[in-house]
N, C-alpha and C positions, 0 to 999 in steps of 0.2 A: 504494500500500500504506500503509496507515495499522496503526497498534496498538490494536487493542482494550482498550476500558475498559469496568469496570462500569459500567452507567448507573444505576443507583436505590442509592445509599445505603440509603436505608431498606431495601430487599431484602439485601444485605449486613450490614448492621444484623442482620437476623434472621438470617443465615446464622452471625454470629460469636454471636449471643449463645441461642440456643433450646439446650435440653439434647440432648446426644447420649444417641439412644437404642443399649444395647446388649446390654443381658440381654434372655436367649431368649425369657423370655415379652412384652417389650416390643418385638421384632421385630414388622413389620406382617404382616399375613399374606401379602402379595403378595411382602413380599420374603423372609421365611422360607425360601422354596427356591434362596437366590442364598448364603447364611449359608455352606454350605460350602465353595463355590466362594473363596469370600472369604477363608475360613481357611485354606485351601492356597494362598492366593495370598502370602499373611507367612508362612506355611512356607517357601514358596519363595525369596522374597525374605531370609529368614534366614538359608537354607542357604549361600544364591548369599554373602552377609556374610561367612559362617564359615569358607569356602577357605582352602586352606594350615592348619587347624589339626586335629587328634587329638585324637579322644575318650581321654580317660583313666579319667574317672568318668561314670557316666550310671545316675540314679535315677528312677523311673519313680512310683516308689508301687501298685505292681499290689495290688489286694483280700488282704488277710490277708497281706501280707509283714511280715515282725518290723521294727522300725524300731533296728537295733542301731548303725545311724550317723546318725541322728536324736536332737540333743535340744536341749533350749533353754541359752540361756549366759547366767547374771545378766552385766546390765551396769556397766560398771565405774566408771560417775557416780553419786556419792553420793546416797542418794533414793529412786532410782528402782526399779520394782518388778518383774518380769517374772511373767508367767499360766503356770502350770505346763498350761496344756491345750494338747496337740497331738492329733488325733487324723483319723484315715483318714474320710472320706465316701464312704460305700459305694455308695448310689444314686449317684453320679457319677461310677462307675468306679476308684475307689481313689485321687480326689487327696489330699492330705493337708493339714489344717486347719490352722492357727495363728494361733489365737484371741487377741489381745493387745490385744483393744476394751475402752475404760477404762483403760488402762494407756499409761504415758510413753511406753514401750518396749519392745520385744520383739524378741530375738533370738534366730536359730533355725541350729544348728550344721547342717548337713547333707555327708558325706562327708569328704575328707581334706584336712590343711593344704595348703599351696602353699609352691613358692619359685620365684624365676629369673623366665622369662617363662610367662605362662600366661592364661585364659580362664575364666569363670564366666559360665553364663545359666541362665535360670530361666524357665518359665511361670507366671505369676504374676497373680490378680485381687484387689481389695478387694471383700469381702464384704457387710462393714462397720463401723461406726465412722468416723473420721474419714478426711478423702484426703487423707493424707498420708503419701509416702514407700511405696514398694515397690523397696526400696534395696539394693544390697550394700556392704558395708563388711568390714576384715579384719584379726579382732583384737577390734576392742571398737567402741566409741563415740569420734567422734575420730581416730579413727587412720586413716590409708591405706596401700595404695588404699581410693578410696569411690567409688559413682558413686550419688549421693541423686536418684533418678527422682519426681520430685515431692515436693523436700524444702520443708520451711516455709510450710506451709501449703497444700502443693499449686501454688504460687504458681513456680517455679523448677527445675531441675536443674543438679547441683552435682557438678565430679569434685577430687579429692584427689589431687594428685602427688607429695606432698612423705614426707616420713620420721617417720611419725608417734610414736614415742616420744616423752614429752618434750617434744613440738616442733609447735607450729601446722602444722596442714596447711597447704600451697599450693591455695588453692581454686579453680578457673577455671570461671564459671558463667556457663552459658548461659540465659535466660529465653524460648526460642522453646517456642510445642508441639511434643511433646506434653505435656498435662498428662493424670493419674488421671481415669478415670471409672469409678463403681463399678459392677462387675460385668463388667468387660473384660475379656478376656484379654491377657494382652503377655507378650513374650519380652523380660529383661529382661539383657543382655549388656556385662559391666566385661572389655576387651584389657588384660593393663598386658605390653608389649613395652620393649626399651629404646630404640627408638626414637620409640615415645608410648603413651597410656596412651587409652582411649578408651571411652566410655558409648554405649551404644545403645537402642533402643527398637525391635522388631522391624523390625529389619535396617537401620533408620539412625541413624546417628552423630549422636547429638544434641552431644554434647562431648569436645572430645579438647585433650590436652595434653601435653608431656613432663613427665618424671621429672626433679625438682631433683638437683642433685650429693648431697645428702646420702644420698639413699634406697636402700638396702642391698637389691640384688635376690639375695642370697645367704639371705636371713634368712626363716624358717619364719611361712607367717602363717595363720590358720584364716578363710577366707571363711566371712561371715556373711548370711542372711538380715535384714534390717534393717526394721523396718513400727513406724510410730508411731500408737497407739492404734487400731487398726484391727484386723479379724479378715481375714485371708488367705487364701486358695487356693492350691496348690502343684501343679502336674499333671505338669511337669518339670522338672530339676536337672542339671548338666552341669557337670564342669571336664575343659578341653583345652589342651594345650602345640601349640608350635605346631609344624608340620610342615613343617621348609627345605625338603624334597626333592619338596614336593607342588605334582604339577603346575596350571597353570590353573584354574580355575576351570570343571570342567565342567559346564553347563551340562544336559547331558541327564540324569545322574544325579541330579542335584539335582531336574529337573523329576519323575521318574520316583520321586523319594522321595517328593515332594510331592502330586504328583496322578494316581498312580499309573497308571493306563489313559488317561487322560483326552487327549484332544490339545488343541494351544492352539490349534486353531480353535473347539473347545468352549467352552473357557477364554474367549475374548474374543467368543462364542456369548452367552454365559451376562453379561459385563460389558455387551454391548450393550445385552440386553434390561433389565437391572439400569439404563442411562441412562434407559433409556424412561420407568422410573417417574419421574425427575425432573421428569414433566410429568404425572404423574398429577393427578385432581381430589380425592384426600386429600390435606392437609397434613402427617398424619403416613407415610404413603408416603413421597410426596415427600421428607422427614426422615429416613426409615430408610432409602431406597434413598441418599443423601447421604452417611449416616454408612458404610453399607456401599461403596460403592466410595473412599471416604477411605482405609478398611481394606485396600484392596484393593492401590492403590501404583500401582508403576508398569505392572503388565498390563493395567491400565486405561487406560492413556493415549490409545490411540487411539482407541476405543470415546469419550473423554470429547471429543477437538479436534471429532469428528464431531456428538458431543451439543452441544457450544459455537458453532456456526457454523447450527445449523437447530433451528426453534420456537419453543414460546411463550420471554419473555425469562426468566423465573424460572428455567428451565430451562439456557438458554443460560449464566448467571449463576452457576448453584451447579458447571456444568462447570470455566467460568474460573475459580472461586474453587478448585475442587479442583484444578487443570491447576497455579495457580501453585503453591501447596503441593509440586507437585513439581518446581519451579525449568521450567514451559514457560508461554510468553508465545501465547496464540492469536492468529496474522496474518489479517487480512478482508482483501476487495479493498478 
């Protein structure tokens, strides 16, 4: 038994650096019909994250609802300007805008303060302007909790533990992907519990930390939308406390939220054939069925050791590369 390694740099080379494609109309056609399998697959794997906690608030933005817990908040750093445009997109089902392209900063209030322990997630795309930051923060600028999802330049994510009044955040930043691509969707989830505080990115923990002695989990704080010069997408919004008495983590409900009828021989039906294209004779295939089971996590695992072990090597190669992504090592004879 030996360990499998990439063998061509240069094919890796291209793997890390070609753009991910992910808006709808830049889907290949081939894989176009694999797009929603993929999306209930970070549904799922979001849901599976979210166990043990209770919905308290949940905004949807359905077509013509009033936005009477919607509004934008100037920020509280000298300078800086905020875009008074919010507004619903109707062809897309009623997600709600927040235009703040050309602008430092934009912060967007949505539903009720917080205190004690609790949860905020978001669906969340950059439209456009710049990729930076599709962030929560709570309270203002500076303050925490924060959990900055591609802050500074898109370059990094960054969580805030510390007691922000006054007082420098504790920053503990992680530099792994994922990083913004625009026109993605992501579910974008800040835990602050008192036993740690933790950032996610549809359903994995990119950074977690505890809460320094100072920071007063008694104390009312307004979760904010957080996007630096960029224009937004919003399709959901969520704060949840957490629930001691909830059991396990079940697994069927979650599945059943997620992909409703579907069974998961379908489900990894539909990821296998989704490998197949990695050996397709387009290049942009090839690239879009990559970026799509990237998305996909771990229900693709199997479907990818299977994709890693037989065919051409380019093939074998974007399996490995995606397989480590998810902390698995492919064994050969």
């Amino acid at each position: 038994m030996i360990r499998s390694t990439i063998k061509s740099v240069a094919t890796l080379a291209m793997l890390l650096l070609t753009p991910v494609l992910h808006a709808q109309d830049e889907i290949p056609e081939k894989c176009a019909p694999f797009v929603d399998s993929v999306d209930r697959c970070q549904r799922f794997e979001s849901l599976l994250g979210s166990t043990g906690w209770k919905v308290e608030y949940h905004k949807t933005f359905k077509k013509d609802d009033k936005l009477d817990d919607v509004a934008v908040q100037t920020p509280q750093m000298q300078g800086q300007v905020v875009p008074p445009l919010i507004e619903k997109v109707k062809d897309e089902g009623g997600v709600l805008r927040f235009n703040a392209a050309g602008y430092e900063q934009g912060l967007l209030k949505i539903g009720p303060v917080v205190s004690g322990e609790f949860a905020v997630e978001m669906k969340i795309r950059a439209i456009a302007g710049q990729l930076c930051d599709l962030s929560f923060i709570c309270d203002g600028v500076g303050q925490s909790p924060a959990f900055q999802f591609g802050g500074y330049g898109n370059s990094r994510n960054r969580l805030a533990v510390g007691e922000g009044e006054n007082a420098r955040s504790q920053m503990i930043e992680s530099t792994d992907e994922p990083h913004i691509v625009q026109n993605q969707w992501y579910r974008v989830r800040l835990e602050v519990t008192k036993k740690e505080m933790i950032g996610y990115v549809d359903g994995q923990a990119i950074v977690r930390g505890k809460a320094t002695e100072k920071y007063d989990f008694t104390k009312s704080r307004q979760p904010l939308v957080y996007v630096y010069s960029t224009s937004a997408e919003i399709a959901d919004y969520r704060v949840e406390r957490p629930a001691p008495n909830a059991e396990a983590a079940d697994v069927e409900k979650a599945w059943k939220e997620a992909f409703v009828n579907k069974t998961r021989e379908q489900v990894i039906a539909d990821m296998t054939e989704l490998t197949k294209l990695l050996a397709d004779s387009d290049f942009a295939t090839r690239q879009g069925a990559h970026d799509l089971l990237a998305r996909a996590g771990k229900i693709a695992a199997d479907p990818l050791k299977a994709a890693a072990k037989a065919g051409p090597l380019e093939k074998r190669e974007r399996a490995r590369s995606l397989l480590l992504k998810l902390g698995i090592t492919v064994v050969e004879e």
